[in-house]
C-alpha positions as a printed NumPy array, in Angstrom:
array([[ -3.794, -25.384, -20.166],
       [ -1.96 , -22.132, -19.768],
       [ -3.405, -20.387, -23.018],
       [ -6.862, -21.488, -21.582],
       [ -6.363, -19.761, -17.591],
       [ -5.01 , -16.619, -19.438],
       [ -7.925, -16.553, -21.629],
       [-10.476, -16.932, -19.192],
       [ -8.816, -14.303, -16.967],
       [ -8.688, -11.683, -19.753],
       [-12.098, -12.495, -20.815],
       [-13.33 , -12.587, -16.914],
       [-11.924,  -9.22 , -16.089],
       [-12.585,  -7.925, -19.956],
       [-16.284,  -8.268, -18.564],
       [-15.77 ,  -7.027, -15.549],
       [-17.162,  -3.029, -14.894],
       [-14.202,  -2.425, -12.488],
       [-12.05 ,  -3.085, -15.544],
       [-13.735,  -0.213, -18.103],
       [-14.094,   1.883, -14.754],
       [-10.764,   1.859, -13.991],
       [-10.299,   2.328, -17.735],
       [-12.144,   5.609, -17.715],
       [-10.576,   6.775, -15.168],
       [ -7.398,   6.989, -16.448],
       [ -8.672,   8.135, -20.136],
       [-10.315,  11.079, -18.575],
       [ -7.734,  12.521, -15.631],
       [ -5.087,  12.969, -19.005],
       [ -7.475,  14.63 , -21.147],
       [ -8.619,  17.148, -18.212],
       [ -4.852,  17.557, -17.727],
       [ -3.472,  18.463, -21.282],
       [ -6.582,  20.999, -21.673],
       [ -5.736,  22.897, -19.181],
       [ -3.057,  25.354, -17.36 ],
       [ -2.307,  22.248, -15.22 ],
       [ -0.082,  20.941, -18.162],
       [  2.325,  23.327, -17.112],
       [  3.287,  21.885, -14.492],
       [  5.307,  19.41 , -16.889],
       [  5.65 ,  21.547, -19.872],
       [  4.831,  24.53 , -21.867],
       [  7.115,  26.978, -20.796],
       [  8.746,  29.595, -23.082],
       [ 11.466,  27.425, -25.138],
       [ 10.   ,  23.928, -23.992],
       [  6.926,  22.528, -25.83 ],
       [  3.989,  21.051, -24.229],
       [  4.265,  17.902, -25.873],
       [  7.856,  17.31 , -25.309],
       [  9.129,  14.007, -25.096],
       [ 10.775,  15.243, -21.47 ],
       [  7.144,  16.082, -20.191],
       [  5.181,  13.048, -22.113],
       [  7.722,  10.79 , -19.957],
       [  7.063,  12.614, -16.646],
       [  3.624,  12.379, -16.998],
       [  2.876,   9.135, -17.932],
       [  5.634,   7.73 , -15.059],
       [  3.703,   9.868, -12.369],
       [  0.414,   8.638, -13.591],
       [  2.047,   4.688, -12.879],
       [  2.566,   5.744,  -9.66 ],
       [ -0.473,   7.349,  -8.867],
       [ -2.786,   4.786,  -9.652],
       [ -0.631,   1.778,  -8.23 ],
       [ -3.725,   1.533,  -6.686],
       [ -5.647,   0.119,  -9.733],
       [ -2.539,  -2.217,  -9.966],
       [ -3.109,  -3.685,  -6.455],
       [ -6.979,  -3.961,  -7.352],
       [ -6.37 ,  -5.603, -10.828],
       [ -2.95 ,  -8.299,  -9.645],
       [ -3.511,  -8.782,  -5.942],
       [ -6.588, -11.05 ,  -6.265],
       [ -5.573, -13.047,  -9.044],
       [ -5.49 , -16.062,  -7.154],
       [ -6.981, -14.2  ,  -4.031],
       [-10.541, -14.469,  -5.767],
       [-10.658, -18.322,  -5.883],
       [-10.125, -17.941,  -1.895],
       [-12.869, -14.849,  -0.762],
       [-15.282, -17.261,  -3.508],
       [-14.897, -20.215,  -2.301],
       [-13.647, -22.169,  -4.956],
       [-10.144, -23.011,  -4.372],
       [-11.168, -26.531,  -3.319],
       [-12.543, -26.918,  -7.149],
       [ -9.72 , -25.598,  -9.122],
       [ -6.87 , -27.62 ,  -6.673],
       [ -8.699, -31.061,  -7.561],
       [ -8.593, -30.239, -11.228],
       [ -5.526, -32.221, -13.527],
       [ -4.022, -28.267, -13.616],
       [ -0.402, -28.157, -12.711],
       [  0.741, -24.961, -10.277],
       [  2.87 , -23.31 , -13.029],
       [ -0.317, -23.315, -15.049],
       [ -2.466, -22.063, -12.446],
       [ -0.12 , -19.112, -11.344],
       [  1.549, -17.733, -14.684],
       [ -2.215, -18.193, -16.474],
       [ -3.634, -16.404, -13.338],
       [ -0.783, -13.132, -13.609],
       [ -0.56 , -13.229, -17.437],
       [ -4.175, -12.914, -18.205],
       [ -4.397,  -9.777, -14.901],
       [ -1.216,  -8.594, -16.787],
       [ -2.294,  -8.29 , -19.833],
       [ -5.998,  -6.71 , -18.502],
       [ -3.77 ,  -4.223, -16.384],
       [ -1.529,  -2.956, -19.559],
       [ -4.65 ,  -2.516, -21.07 ],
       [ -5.849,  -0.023, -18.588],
       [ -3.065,   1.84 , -18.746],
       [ -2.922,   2.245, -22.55 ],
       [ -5.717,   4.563, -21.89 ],
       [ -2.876,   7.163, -20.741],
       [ -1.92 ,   6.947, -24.518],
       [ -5.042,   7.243, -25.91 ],
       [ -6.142,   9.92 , -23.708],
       [ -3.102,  11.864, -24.411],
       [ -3.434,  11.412, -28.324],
       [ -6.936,  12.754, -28.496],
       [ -6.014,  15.593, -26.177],
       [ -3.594,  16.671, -28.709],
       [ -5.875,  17.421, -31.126],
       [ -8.085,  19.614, -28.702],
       [ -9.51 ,  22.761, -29.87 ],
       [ -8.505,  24.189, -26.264],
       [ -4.665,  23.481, -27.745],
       [ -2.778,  26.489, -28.906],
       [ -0.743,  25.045, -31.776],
       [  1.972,  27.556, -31.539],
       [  2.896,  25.868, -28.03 ],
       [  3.176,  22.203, -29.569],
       [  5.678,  20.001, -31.466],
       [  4.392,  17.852, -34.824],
       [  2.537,  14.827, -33.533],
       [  4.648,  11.679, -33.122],
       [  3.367,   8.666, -32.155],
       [  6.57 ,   7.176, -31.116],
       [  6.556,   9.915, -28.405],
       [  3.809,   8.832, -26.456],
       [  4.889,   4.912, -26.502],
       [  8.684,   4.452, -26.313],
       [  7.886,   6.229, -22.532],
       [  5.476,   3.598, -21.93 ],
       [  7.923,   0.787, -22.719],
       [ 10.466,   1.666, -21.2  ],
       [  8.989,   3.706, -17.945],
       [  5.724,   2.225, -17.054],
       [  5.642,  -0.837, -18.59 ],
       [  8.624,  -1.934, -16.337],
       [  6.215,  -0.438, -13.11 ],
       [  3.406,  -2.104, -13.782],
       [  5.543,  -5.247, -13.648],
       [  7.277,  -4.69 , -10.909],
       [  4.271,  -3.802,  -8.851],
       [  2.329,  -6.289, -10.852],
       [  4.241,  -9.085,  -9.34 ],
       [  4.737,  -7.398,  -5.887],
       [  1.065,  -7.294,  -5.47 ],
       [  0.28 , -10.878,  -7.263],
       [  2.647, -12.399,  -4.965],
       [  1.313, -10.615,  -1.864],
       [ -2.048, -12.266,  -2.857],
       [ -1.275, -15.319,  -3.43 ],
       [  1.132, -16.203,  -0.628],
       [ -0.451, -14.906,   2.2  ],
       [ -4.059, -15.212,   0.637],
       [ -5.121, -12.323,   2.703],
       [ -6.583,  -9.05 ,   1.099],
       [ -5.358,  -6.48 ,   3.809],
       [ -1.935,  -7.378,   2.835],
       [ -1.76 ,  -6.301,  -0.567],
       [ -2.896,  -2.478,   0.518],
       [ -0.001,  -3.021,   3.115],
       [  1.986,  -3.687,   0.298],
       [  1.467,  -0.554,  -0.949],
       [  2.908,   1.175,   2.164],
       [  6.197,  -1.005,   1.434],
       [  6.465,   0.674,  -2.047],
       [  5.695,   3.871,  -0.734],
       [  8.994,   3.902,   1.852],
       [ 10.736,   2.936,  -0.704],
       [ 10.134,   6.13 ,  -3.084],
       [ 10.439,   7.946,   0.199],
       [ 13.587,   6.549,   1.095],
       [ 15.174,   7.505,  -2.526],
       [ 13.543,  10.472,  -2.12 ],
       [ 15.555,  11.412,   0.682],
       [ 18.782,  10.198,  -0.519],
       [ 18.431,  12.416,  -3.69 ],
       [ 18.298,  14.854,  -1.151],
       [ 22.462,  14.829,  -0.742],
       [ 23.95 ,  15.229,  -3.16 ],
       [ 27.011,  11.909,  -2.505],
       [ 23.926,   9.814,  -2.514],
       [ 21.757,  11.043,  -5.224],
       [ 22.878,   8.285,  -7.557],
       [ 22.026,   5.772,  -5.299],
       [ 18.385,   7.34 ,  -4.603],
       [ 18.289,   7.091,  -8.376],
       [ 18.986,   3.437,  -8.488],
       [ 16.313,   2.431,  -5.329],
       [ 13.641,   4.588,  -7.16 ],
       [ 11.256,   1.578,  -7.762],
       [  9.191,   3.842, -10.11 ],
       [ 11.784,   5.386, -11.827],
       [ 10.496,   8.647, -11.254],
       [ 13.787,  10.409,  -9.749],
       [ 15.77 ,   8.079, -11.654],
       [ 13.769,  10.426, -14.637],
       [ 14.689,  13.185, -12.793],
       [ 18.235,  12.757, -12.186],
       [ 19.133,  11.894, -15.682],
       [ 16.987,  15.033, -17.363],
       [ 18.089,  17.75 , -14.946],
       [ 20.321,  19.265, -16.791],
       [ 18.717,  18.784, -20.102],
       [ 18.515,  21.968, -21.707],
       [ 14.821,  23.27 , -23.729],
       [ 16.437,  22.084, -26.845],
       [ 16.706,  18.823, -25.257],
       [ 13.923,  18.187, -23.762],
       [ 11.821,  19.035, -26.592],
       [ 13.839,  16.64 , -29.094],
       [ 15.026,  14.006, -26.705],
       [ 13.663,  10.525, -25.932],
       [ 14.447,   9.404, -22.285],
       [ 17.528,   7.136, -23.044],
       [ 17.796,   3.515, -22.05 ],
       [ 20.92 ,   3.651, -20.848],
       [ 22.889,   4.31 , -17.575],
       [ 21.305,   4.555, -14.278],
       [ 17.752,   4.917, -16.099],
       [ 18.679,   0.989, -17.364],
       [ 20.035,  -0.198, -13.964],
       [ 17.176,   0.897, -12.058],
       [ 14.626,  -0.961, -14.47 ],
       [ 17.073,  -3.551, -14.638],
       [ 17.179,  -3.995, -10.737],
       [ 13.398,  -3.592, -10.544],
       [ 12.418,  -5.92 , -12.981],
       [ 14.494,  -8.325, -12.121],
       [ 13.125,  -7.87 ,  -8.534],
       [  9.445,  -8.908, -10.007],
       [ 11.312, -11.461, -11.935],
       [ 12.206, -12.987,  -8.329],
       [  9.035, -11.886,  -6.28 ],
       [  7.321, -14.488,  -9.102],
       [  9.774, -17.221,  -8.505],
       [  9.097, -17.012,  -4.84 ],
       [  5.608, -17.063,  -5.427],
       [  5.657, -20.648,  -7.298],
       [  7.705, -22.07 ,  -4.947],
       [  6.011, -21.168,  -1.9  ],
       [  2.739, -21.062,  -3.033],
       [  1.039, -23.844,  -1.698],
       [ -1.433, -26.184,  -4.418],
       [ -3.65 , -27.371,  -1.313],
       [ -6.901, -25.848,   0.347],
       [ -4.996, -26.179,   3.738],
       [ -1.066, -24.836,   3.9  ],
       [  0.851, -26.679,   6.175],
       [  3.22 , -24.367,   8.426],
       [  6.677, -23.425,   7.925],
       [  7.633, -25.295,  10.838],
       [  6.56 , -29.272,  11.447],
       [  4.772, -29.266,  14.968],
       [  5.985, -31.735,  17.743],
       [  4.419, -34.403,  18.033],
       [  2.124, -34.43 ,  21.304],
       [  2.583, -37.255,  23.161],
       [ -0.635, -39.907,  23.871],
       [ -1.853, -38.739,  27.635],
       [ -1.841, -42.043,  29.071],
       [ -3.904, -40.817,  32.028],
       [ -7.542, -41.837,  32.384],
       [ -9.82 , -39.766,  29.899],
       [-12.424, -38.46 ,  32.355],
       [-15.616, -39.46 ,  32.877],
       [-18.307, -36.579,  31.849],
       [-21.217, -38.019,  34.142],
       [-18.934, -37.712,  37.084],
       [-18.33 , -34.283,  36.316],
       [-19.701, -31.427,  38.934],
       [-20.516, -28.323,  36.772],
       [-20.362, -25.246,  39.354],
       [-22.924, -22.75 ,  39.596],
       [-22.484, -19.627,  38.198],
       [-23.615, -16.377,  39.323],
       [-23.928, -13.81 ,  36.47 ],
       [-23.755,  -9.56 ,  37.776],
       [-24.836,  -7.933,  34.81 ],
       [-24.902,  -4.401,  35.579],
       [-22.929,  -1.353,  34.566],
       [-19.428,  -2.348,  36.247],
       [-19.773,  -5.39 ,  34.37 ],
       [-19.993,  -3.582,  31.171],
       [-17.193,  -1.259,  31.808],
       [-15.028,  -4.64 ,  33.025],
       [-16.087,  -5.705,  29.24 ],
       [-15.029,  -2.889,  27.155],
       [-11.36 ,  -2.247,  29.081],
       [-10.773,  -6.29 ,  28.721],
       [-11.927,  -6.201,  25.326],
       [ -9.962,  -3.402,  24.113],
       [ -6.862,  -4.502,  25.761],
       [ -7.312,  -7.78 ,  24.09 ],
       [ -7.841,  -6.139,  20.511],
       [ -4.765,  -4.084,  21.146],
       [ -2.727,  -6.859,  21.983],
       [ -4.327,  -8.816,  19.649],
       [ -3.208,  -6.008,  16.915],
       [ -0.1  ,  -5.373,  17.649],
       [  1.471,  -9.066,  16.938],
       [ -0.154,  -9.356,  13.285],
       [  1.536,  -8.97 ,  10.539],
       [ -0.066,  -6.136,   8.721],
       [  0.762,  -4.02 ,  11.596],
       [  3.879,  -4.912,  12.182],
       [  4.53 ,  -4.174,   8.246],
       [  3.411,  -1.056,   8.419],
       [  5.142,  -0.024,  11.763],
       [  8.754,  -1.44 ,  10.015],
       [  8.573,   0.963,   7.439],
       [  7.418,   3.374,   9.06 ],
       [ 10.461,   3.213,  11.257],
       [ 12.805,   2.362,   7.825],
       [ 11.291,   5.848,   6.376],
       [ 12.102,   7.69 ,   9.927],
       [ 15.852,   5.875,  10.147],
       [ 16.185,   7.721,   6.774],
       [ 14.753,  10.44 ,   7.614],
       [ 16.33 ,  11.026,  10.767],
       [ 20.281,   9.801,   9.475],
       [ 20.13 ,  12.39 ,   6.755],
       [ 19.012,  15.357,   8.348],
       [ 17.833,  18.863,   6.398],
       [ 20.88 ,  21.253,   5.085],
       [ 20.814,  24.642,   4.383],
       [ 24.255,  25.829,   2.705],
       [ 26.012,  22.7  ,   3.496],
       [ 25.407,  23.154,   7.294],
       [ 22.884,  20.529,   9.173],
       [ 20.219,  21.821,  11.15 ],
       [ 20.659,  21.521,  15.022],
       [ 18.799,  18.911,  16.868],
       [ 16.301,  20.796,  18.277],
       [ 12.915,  19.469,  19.422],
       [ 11.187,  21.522,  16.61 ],
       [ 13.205,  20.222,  14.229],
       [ 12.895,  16.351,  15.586],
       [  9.199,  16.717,  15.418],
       [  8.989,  17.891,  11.856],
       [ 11.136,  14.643,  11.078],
       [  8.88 ,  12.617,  13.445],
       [  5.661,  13.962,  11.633],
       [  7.159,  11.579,   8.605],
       [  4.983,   8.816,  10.663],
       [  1.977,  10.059,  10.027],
       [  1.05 ,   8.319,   6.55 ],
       [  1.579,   5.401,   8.372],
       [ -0.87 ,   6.293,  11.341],
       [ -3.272,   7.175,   8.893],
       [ -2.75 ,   3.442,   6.908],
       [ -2.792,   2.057,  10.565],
       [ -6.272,   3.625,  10.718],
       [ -7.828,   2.723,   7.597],
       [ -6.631,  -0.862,   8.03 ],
       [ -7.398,  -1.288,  11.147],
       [-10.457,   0.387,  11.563],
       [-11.368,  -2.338,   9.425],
       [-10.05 ,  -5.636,  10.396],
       [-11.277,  -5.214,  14.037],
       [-15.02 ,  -4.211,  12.839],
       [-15.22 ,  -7.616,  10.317],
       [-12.88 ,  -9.748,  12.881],
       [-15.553, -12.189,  14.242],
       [-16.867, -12.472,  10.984],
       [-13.006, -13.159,   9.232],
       [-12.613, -15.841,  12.152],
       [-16.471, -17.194,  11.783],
       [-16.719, -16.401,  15.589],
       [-19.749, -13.843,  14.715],
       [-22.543, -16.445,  15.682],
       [-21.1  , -17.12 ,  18.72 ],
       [-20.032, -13.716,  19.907],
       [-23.411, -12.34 ,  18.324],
       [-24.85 , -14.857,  21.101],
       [-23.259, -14.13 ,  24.59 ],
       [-24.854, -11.556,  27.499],
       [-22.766,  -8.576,  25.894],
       [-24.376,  -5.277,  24.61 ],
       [-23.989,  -4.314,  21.261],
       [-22.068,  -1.347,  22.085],
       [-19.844,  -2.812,  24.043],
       [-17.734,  -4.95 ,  21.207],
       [-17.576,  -1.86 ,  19.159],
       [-16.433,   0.774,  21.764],
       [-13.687,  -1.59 ,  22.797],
       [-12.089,  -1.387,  18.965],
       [-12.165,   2.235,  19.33 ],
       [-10.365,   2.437,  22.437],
       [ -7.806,  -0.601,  20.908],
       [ -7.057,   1.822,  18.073],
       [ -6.595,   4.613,  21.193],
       [ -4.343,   2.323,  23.097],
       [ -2.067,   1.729,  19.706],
       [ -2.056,   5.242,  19.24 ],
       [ -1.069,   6.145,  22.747],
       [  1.935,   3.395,  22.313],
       [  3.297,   5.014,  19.167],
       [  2.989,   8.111,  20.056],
       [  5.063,   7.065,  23.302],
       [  7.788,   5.181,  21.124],
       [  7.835,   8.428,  18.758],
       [  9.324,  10.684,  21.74 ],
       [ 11.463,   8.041,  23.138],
       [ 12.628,   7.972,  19.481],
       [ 13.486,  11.72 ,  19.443],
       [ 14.733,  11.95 ,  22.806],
       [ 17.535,   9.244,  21.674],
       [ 18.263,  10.914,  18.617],
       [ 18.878,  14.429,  20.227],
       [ 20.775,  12.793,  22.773],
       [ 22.616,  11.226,  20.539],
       [ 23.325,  14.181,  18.263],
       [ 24.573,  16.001,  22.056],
       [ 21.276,  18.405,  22.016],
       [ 20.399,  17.75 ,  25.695],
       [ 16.909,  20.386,  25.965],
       [ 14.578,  17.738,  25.457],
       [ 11.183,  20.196,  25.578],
       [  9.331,  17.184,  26.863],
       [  5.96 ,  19.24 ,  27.175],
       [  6.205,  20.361,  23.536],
       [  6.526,  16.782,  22.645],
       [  3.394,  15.598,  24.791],
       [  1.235,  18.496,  23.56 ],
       [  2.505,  18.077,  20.187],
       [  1.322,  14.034,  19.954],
       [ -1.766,  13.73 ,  22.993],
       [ -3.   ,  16.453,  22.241],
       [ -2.725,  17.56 ,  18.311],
       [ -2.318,  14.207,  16.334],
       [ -3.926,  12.087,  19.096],
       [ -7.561,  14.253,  18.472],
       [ -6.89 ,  13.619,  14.633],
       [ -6.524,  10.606,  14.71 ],
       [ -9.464,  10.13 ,  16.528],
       [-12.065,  11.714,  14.098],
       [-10.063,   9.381,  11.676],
       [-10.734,   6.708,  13.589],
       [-14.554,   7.98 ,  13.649],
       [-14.923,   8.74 ,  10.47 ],
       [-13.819,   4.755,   9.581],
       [-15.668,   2.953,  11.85 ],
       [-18.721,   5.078,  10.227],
       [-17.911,   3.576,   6.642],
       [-17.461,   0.184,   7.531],
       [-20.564,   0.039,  10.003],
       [-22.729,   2.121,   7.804],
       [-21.792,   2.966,   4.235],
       [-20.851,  -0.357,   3.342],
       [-21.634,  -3.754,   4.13 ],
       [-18.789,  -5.34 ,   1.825],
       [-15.562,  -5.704,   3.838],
       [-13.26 ,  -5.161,   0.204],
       [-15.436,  -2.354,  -0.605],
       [-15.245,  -0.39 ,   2.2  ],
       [-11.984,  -1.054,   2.481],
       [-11.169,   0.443,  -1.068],
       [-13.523,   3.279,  -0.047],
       [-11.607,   4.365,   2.665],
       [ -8.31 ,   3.935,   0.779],
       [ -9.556,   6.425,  -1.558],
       [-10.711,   8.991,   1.131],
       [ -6.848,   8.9  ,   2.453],
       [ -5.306,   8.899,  -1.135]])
């Protein structure tokens, strides 16, 4: 039964347009890339080649991390599909055991995924042999060059984050989470990032690299032209613990996923409810019942009532799910790092000062941006997640009114960050012993700069979801590629 799930996932997403789009997409950015000046960014200086093993590597690594996008799109609905269509209910009944369903599901998406990605190869083969190419600039073509990199640097990522998105999926069976997911990843290459910064921890920053992409870095910086142009990236070292450590880290995000994924249409919760005792009063009588009269005032204080109860109930409503409270963690893990390993210049730390603490601060703002896009989102299709839209659709509320109040629920979450950003830099200058606080610069800086930005953000998503798009996944993607 497995050979049969991973064939008809392979031939399901082989027929797929996504698939060949996503496909193209990668084919074409590599050819634009090697026929231009751009390559130079890589390679193609005066001693190194532009086809150098060193600069192959680099490319094809950045290019995995770039479009861990298409990953999330291709693993993360997997199993996710058989929930948005309906047919979970189907494929649970059938005789098809769980390790079946699962490893059939991510084999046949992994295999569709490495074949996207082989398009880097391709692409990079062909653009070899462009007439744009001045031959004096590159090495004898090799084959070997262009896939030994791809075994050993991206085939590892697209594991990894193959499994990291698969098990987001299928877990939580919930679509927003897998582009939260990405945020995760993302303060994770930030955080190593940062550590590479000093140089006591730049080995470690190597190791938590979950791309590998200043692991690459740290073991080729002191290669010399010679080098780089001959040289393979090496297996060994740090470059093998860190794909070690990451593997084996998609090795266990799979395991968790069998075991906790649940083989029923309804999960039952991590913790067993109490059982409610019988009410041994007498059940009322509904005839005897006296239903009060009710006065409805439906005039413009009601409507104002509305929106400020409404929005204070999205806000609150927000704050408490997990998506947001997964992006507001890392968020605050990127800042912690951020803010414990503070610029240098010639060994000597800068001082504490509020200019200083707000460039740190400013660190945040991905994340306000990802709060934005996903949130813009889930509180325009809410009622219709829930299948409250009938009902809601039908009470004595304008139109207006339900869509004003998610704009001011985004405000008030704004507003609250923004507050727990200057608390947070307050406390870290007085911690440091840098007592000038400048609270005015800090208040300018966030209510009135980022607060107006993130507004026409805000705008500018509520416009996609209410107008360009009428699919919830699509628009969602859509605006995911406006921030990217």
């Amino acid at each position: 039964m497995l050979s049969e799930i991973i064939k008809f996932e392979w031939a399901y997403r082989k027929g797929r347009p996504a698939t060949w789009i996503y496909f193209g997409l990668i084919f074409i950015l590599p050819i634009i890339l090697v026929s231009t000046d751009a390559v130079k960014i890589v390679g193609g200086g005066e001693q190194t080649k532009e086809n150098a093993p060193q600069a192959i590597a680099f490319m094809e690594i950045v290019f995995s991390y770039l479009f861990m996008m298409i990953t999330s799109a291709v693993m993360g609905v997997a199993v996710l599909r058989d929930f948005e269509f309906n047919t979970e209910a189907l494929m649970f009944s059938t005789p098809i055991k769980k390790f079946d369903y699962l490893f059939g599901r991510f084999l046949g998406s992994f295999m569709v995924l490495i074949l996207i990605f082989s398009a880097m190869i391709l692409a990079f083969t062909i653009g070899e042999f462009m007439p744009s190419r001045d031959a004096t600039k590159l090495l004898p073509y090799s084959f070997w060059r262009y896939l030994q990199p791809f075994l050993v640097l991206v085939l590892p990522n697209l594991f990894f984050t193959g499994a990291f998105f698969f098990a987001g999926g299928a877990l939580t069976r919930k679509t927003v989470i897998i582009y939260t997911q990405g945020i995760i990843l993302f303060v994770l290459y930030s955080i190593s990032q940062n550590l590479m910064g000093d140089i006591d921890n730049r080995e470690m920053g190597a190791l938590l690299d979950p791309f590998g992409i200043r692991t690459f870095s740290y073991v080729t910086r002191y290669w010399t032209p010679a080098q780089k142009n001959e040289m393979l990236v090496p297996l060994e070292g740090i470059m093998l613990y860190n794909r070690l450590l990451w593997t084996g880290i998609g090795v266990l995000a799979l395991a968790i996923t069998y075991f906790g994924f649940s083989f029923n249409v309804v999960r039952s919760g991590l913790f067993k409810k109490k059982a409610i005792a019988e009410d041994k009063q007498s059940k009322i009588k509904p005839e005897l019942v006296k239903i009060p009269l009710v006065t409805q005032h439906l005039n413009a204080w009601t409507v104002v009532q509305q929106t400020l109860k409404n929005a204070w109930f999205y806000a609150k409503m927000s704050i408490i799910e997990v998506p947001f409270l997964t992006i507001v963690i890392a968020g605050v893990c990127l800042l912690i790092s951020t803010l414990i390993n503070p610029a240098e210049t010639f060994g000597v730390k800068s001082i504490p000062n509020t200019g200083n603490v707000l460039g740190s601060l400013g660190n945040f703002t991905p994340f306000l941006y990802a709060l934005a896009l996903t949130y813009a989102g889930e509180l325009i299709w809410k009622e219709r997640v829930v299948k409250f839209n009938l009902i809601n659709d039908a009470m004595p509320v304008p139109d207006f009114v339900g869509i004003l109040s998610k704009f001011l629920a985004m405000i008030i979450i704004y507003c609250g960050i923004f507050a727990v950003l200057i608390l947070a830099g307050v406390a870290v200058q007085a911690i440091q012993g840098y007592f000038d606080f400048q609270l005015p610069i800090y208040f300018e800086h966030f209510y009135l700069g980022q607060l107006v930005t993130m507004v026409f953000y805000t705008i500018l998503f509520f416009f996609i979801r209410l107008n360009a798009f009428k699919n919830a996944i699509l628009s969602l993607k859509s605006m995911n590629s406006t921030i990217l």
